[in-house]
VEXVO-45595 format. One record per residue: residue in three letters; x, y, z of N, C-alpha, C, O in turn. Coordinates in steps of 0.05 Angstrom, whole numbers, plus 5000, padded with zeros to 4 digits. Atoms other than C-alpha are relative to their C-alpha. Layout:
BEGIN
ALAXYZXYZXYZXYZ ...
This chain:
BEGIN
UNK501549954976296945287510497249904998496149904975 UNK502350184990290744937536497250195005497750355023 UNK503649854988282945297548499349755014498649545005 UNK500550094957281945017625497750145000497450384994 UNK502249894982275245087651499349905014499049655015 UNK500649974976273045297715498149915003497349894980 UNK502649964987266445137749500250035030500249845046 UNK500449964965266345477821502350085002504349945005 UNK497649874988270846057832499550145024498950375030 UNK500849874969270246107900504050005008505949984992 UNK496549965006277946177929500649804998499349764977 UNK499150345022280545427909501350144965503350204952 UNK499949985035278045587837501750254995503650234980 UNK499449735010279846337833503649984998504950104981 UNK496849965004287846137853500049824984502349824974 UNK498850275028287845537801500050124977501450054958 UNK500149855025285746017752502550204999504050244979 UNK498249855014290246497763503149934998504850094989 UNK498250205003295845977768500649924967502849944955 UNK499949995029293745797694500250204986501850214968 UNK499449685014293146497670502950064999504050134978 UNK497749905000299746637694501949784978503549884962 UNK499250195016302246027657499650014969500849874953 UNK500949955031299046287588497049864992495849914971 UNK502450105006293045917590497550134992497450345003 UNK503249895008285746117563498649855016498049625009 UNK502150124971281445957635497150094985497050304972 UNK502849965007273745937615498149955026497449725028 UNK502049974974269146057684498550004996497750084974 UNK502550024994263245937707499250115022501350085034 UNK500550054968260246117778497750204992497750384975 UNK501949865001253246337792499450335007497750505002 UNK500349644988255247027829501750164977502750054958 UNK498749915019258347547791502849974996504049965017 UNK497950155001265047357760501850254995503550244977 UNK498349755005268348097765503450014996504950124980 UNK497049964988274947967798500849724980502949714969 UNK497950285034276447287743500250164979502250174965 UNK499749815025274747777694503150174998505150184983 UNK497949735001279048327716502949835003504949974999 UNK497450114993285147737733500149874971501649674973 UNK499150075019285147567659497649704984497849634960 UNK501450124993280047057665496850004967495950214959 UNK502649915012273446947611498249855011498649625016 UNK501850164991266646827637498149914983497150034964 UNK502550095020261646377610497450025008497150115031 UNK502449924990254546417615498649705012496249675013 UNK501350334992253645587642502249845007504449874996 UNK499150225007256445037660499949944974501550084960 UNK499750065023255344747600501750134979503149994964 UNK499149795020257945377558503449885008504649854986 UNK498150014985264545197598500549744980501949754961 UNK498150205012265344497576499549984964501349914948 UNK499649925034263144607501502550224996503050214972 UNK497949855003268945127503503349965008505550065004 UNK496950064981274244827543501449714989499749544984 UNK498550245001279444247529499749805020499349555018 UNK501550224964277943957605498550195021498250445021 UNK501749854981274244137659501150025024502449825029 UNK499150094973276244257730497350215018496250425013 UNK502849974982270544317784500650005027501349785037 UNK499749964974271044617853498850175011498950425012 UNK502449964991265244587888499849985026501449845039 UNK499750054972262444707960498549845009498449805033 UNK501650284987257344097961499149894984499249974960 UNK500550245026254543487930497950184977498250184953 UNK502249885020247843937907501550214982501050274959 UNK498749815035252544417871500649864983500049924960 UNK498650185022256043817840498049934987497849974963 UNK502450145023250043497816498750214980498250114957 UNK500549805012247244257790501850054985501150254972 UNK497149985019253844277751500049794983500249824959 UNK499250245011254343627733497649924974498049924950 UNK503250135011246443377709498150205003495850164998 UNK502749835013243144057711498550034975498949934953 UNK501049855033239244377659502550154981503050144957 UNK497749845022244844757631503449805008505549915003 UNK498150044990250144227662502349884982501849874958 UNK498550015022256044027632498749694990499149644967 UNK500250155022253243377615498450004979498349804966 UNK501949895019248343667568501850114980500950224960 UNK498349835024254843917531500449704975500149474983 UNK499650225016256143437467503350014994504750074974 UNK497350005009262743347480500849685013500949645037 UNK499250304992264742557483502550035004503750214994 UNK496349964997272242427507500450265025502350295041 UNK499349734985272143047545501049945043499649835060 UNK499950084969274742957620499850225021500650455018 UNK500849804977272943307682501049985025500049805039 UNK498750064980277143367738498250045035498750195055 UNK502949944966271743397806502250005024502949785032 UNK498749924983276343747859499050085027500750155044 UNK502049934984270443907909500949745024501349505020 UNK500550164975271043637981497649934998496150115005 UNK502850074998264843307975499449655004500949504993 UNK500150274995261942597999501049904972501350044952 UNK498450165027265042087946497049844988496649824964 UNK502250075019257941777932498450234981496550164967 UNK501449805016255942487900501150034977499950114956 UNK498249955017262042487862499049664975498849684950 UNK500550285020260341677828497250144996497650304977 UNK502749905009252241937823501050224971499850194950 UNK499849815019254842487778502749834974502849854950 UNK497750145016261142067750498249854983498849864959 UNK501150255022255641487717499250284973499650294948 UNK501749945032251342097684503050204979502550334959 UNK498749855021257542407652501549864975502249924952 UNK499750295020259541677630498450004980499250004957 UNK502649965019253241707598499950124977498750054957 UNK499849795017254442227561502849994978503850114960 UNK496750065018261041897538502350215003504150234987 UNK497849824977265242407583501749865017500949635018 UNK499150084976270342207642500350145028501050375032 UNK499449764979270842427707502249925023502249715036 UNK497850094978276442387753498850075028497050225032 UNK500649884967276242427832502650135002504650044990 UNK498649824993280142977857500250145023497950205028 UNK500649974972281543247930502550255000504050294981 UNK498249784999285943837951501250035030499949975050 UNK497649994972291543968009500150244996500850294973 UNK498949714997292444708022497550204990495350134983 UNK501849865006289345338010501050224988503450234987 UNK499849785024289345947965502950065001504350054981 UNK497749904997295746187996502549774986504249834969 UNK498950355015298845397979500450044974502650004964 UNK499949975027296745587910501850174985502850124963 UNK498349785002300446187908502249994996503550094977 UNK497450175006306245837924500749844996502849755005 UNK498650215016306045307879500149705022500249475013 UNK500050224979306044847951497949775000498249545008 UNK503550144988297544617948501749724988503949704977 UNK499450375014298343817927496249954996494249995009 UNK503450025014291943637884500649594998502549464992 UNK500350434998291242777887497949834986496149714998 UNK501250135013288142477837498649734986499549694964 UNK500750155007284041867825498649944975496850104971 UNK502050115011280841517773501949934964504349864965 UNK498850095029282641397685502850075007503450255022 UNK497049904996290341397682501050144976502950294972 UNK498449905029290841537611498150304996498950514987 UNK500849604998286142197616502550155010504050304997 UNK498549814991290242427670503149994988504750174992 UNK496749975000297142237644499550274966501450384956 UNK501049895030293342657572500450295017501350485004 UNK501249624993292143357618503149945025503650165035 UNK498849924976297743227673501450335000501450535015 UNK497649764995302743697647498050355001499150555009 UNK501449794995296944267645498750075029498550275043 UNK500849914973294044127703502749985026501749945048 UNK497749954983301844177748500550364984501950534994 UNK500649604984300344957728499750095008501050295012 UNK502050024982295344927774502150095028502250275044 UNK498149974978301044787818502149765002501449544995 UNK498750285009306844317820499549745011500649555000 UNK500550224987304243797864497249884989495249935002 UNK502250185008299043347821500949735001503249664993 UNK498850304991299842657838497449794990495649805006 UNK500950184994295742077812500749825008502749705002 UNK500350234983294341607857498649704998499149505011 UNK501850354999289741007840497649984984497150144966 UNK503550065008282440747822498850265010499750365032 UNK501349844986277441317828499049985025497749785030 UNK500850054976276241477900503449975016503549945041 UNK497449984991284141487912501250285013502950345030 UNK499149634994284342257914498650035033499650175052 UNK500549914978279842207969500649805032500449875055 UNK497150174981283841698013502550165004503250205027 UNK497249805008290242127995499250245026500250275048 UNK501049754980286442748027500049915038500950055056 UNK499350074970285742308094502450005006503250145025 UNK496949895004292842268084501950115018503550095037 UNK498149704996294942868082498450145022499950295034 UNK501449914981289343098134501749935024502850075040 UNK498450184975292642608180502850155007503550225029 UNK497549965004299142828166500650355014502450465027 UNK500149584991297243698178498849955033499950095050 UNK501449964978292843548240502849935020503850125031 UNK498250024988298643178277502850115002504350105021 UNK497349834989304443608260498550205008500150255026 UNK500749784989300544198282500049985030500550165047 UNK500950074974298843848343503950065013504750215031 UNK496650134996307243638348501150295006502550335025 UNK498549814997308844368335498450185021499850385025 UNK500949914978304244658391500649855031500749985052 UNK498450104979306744108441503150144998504050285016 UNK496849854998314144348421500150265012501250305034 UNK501149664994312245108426498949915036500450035052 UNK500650054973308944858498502349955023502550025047 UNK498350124971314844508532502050314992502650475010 UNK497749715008319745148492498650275030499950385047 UNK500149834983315645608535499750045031500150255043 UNK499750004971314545328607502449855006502449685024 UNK497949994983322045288607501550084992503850024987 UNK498049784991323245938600500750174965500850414959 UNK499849875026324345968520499050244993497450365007 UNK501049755028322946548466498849864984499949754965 UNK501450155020318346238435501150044967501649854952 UNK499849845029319946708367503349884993503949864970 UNK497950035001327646488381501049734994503049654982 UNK500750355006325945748380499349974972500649854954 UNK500750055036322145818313501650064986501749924966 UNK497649955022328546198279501749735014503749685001 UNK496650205005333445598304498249814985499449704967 UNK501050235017328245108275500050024974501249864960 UNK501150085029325345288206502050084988503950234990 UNK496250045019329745098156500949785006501749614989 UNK498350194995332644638199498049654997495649634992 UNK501050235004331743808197497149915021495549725019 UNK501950084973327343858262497450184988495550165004 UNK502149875004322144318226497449834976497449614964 UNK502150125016315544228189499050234978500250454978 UNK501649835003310444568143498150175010497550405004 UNK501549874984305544618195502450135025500850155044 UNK499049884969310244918257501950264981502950454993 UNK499349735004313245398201497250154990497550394986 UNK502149785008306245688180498450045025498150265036 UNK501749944983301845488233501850065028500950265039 UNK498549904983306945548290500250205002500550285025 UNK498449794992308746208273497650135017498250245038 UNK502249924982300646388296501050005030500750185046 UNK499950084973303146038359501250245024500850305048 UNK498649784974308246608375499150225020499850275043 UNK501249844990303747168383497549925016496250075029 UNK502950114995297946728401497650234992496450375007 UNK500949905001294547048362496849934973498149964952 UNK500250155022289846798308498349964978498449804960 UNK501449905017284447138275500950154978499250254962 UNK499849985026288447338223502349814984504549874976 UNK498350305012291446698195499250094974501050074957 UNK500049885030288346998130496850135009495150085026 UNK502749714984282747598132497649814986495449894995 UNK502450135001277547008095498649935017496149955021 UNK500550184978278146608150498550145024496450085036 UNK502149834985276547128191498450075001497350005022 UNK501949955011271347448163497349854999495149955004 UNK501650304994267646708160499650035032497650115045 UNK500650034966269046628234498050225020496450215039 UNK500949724982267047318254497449974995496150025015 UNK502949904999259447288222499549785005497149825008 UNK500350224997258946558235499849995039498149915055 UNK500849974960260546688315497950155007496350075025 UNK502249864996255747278310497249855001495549845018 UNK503150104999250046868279499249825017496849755016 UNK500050274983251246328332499350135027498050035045 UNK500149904978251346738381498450345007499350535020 UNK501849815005245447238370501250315002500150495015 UNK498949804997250947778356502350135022503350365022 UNK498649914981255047808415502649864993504749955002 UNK496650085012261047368382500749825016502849695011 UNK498450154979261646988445498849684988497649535003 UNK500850325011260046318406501849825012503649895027 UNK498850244997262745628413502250074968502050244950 UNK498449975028268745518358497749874977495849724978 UNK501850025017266045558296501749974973500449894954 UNK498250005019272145578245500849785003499649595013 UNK499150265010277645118223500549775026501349555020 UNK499250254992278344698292497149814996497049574993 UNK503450214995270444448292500549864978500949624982 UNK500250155016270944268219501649755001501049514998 UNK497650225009277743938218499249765014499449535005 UNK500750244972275343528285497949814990498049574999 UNK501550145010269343268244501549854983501349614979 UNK498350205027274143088190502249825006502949664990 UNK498750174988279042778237498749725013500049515015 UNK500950255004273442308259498749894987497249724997 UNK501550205027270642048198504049904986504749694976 UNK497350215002278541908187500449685015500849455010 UNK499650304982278941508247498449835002499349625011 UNK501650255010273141108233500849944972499849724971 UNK499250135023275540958164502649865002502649654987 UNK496550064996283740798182498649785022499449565019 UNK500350344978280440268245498249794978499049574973 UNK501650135022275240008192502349874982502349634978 UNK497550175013281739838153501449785001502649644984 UNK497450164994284939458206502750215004503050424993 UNK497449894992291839678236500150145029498450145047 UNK500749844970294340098296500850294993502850314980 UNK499849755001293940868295500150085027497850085036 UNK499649974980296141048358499650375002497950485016 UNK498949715005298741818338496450114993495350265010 UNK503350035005290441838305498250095021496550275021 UNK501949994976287541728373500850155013499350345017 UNK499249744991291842148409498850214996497450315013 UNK500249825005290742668371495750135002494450325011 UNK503249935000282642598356499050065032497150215038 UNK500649844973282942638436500050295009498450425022 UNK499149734988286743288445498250144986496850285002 UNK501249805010283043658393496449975007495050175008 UNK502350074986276543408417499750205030498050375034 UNK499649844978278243688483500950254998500650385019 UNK500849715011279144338453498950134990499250374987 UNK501849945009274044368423497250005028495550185028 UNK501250034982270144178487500750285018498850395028 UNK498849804980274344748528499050274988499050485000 UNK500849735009271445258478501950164986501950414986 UNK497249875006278345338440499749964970498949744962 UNK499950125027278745338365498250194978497250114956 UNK502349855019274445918333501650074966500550044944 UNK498749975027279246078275502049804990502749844967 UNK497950155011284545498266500649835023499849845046 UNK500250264989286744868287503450105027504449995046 UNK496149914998294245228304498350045033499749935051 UNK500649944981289645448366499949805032499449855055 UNK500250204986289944808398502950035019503349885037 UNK497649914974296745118436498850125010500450155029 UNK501249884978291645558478499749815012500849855034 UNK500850154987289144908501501349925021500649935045 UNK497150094988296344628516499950155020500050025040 UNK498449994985297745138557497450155015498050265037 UNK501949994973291245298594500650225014501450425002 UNK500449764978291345768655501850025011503149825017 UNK497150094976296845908695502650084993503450094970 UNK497449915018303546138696501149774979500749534980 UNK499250145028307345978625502149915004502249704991 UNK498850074987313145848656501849965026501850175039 UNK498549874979317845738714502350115003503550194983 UNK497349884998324045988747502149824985502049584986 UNK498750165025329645788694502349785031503349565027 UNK498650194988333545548763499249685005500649495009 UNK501450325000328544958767500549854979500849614977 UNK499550145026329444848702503149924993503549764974 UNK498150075003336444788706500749695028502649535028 UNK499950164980335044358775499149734985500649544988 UNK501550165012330043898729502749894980503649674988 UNK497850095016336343828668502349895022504449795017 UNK497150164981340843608725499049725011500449535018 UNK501550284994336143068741499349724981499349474983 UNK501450135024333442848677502849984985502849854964 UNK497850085018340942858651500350084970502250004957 
C-alpha cells in the first residue's frame, strides 16, 4: 500500500481520501482549516504542504483556484520547497490551465513532475466509484501511480500531452449539459401528454433509452423539486442567494446553472476556435442561457425543465392527444 497525499480537503479531496483509506492506503493531508473529520475518517494530517510531499509517495492536489495552487505549489512552506526529485503531483483543481504550467515549470525546477488533472462528478460519483478523473501530461509517471490512483475511483483515464485532462473535462461537460438538457425535453413532451412523469422514469432507467444524467438528474425533475440535489449544494445556494439579495433569498440563480452556463461558453468558444460544426453546443448554450435570463437555475442545471415548461397548463386532454397520434401516425 501507497502514502497518497492530499492538499485541499474540501469535498473532491475528502471523498478521494476516503476512497484510498478504504482501499488500505496511508492518506497524508493538508488543508488550511481544521482537518477534524479526515482525522476522524482515518486520515493523517500534516502541518504543510510541504510536510505532505516530504511524506507521501505522490501528491494529489484539489484546489479551488489558481492563488491556492500557486500557495501550495511555490509557497513558503510549498511542496516545491520539499527535496524530493522524481516525486509526481497529480493537480486535479478546476483551475485556468495557465496557473497549472506557472506552477508545473517551478516544480520542474525542483526536479518534480506535475500532471494536469480535471474531474467529472462529485462527491456522491466518488462514492460510487462512477467520478472519471482525465489525466494529462508524463505517461510513464502516470502509468508508475495508475493502479493507486483507480482507488480513487475506477475511472482514471490518461489522455494526452499535459493540458489533455482539461480538454477531456470539456468533454465530458459537453456531454452532462446536453443529456440533462435531452432528459428535461423528454420529461417535457412525457408530461404535456398526459404522462406520470415518475412512471416514465421506471420504464426508462436501466433501459437502452436512458442516461446518467435523466437517471440522477431527471429524477429532481419528477418532483420538481431541487434544493436538495445534495444538502452542500444547498447550503452554498441558500447563503449565496441571501448575500445577493440583501437577505431576502429572492436572488438571481446563483448555483450550478450560472456556473455551468459560464463553463458552457468558454466551451463553445474553444470547440468553434477548433473548427467543426456543433450544432447540439449551440442549441444548448441558447436554452440554458435563456434560463438563466428567465431567473431559473438557483441550485442545478436539472432546473432547466422549469424553464421547458413555463407557465401554463402541463398538459392536455389525453383525447387530443390521442386526436394528435392519429395524425402524426
Amino acid at each position: 500500500m501507497a502514502t497518497i497525499g492530499i492538499v485541499g480537503l474540501g469535498n473532491l479531496g475528502m471523498a478521494m481520501a476516503a476512497n484510498l483509506i478504504a482501499r488500505g492506503h496511508r492518506v497524508v493531508g493538508y488543508r488550511r482549516s481544521p482537518m477534524t473529520a479526515f482525522e476522524a475518517a482515518g486520515g493523517t494530517p500534516a502541518a504543510s504542504s510541504r510536510d505532505v510531499a516530504e511524506r507521501a509517495d505522490l501528491v494529489v492536489t484539489s484546489l479551488p483556484s489558481g492563488g491556492a495552487l500557486a500557495e501550495v505549489v511555490s509557497g513558503a512552506n510549498g511542496i516545491a520547497s520539499a527535496k524530493r526529485p522524481g516525486l509526481a503531483v497529480f493537480e486535479l483543481s478546476t483551475v485556468p490551465l495557465k496557473a497549472k504550467l506557472a506552477e508545473k515549470a517551478k516544480l520542474e525546477a525542483a526536479g518534480m513532475v506535475m500532471l494536469d488533472g480535471t474531474v467529472s462528478g462529485n462527491p456522491v460519483y466518488f462514492a460510487n466509484r462512477t467520478a472519471a478523473v482525465f489525466i494529462g501530461g508524463d505517461r510513464s509517471a502516470f502509468d508508475a501511480h495508475a493502479a493507486v490512483l483507480r482507488d480513487m475511483t475506477d475511472k482514471v483515464t490518461w489522455l494526452g500531452p499535459f493540458g489533455a485532462g482539461r480538454v477531456a473535462k470539456f468533454v465530458a461537460l459537453y456531454l452532462v449539459c446536453v443529456h440533462t438538457l435531452a432528459a428535461a425535453e423528454a420529461f417535457e413532451l412525457a408530461t404535456r401528454a398526459g404522462l406520470d412523469r415518475a412512471a416514465m422514469f421506471d420504464a426508462i432507467a436501466g433501459s437502452n433509452a436512458s442516461s446518467a444524467m435523466l437517471e440522477s438528474r431527471g429524477a429532481l425533475m419528477l418532483a420538481r423539486e431541487y434544493s436538495s440535489f445534495s444538502q452542500d449544494k444547498e447550503g452554498k445556494a441558500t447563503a449565496r442567494a441571501a448575500d445577493a439579495s440583501g437577505g431576502t433569498g429572492d436572488a438571481a440563480p446563483v448555483r450550478g446553472m450560472a456556473s455551468r452556463v459560464r463553463q458552457v461558453e468558454k466551451l463553445t468558444e474553444f470547440a468553434h476556435a477548433l473548427g467543426g460544426h456543433y450544432p447540439l453546443l449551440d442549441a444548448m448554450k441558447a436554452v440554458y442561457g435563456e434560463a438563466i435570463a428567465a431567473g431559473v437555475g438557483r441550485y442545478d442545471i436539472a432546473e432547466v425543465f422549469e424553464h421547458l415548461m413555463g407557465e401554463g397548463p402541463e398538459s392536455v386532454e389525453f383525447r387530443k392527444v390521442l386526436d394528435l397520434l392519429t395524425k402524426t401516425g
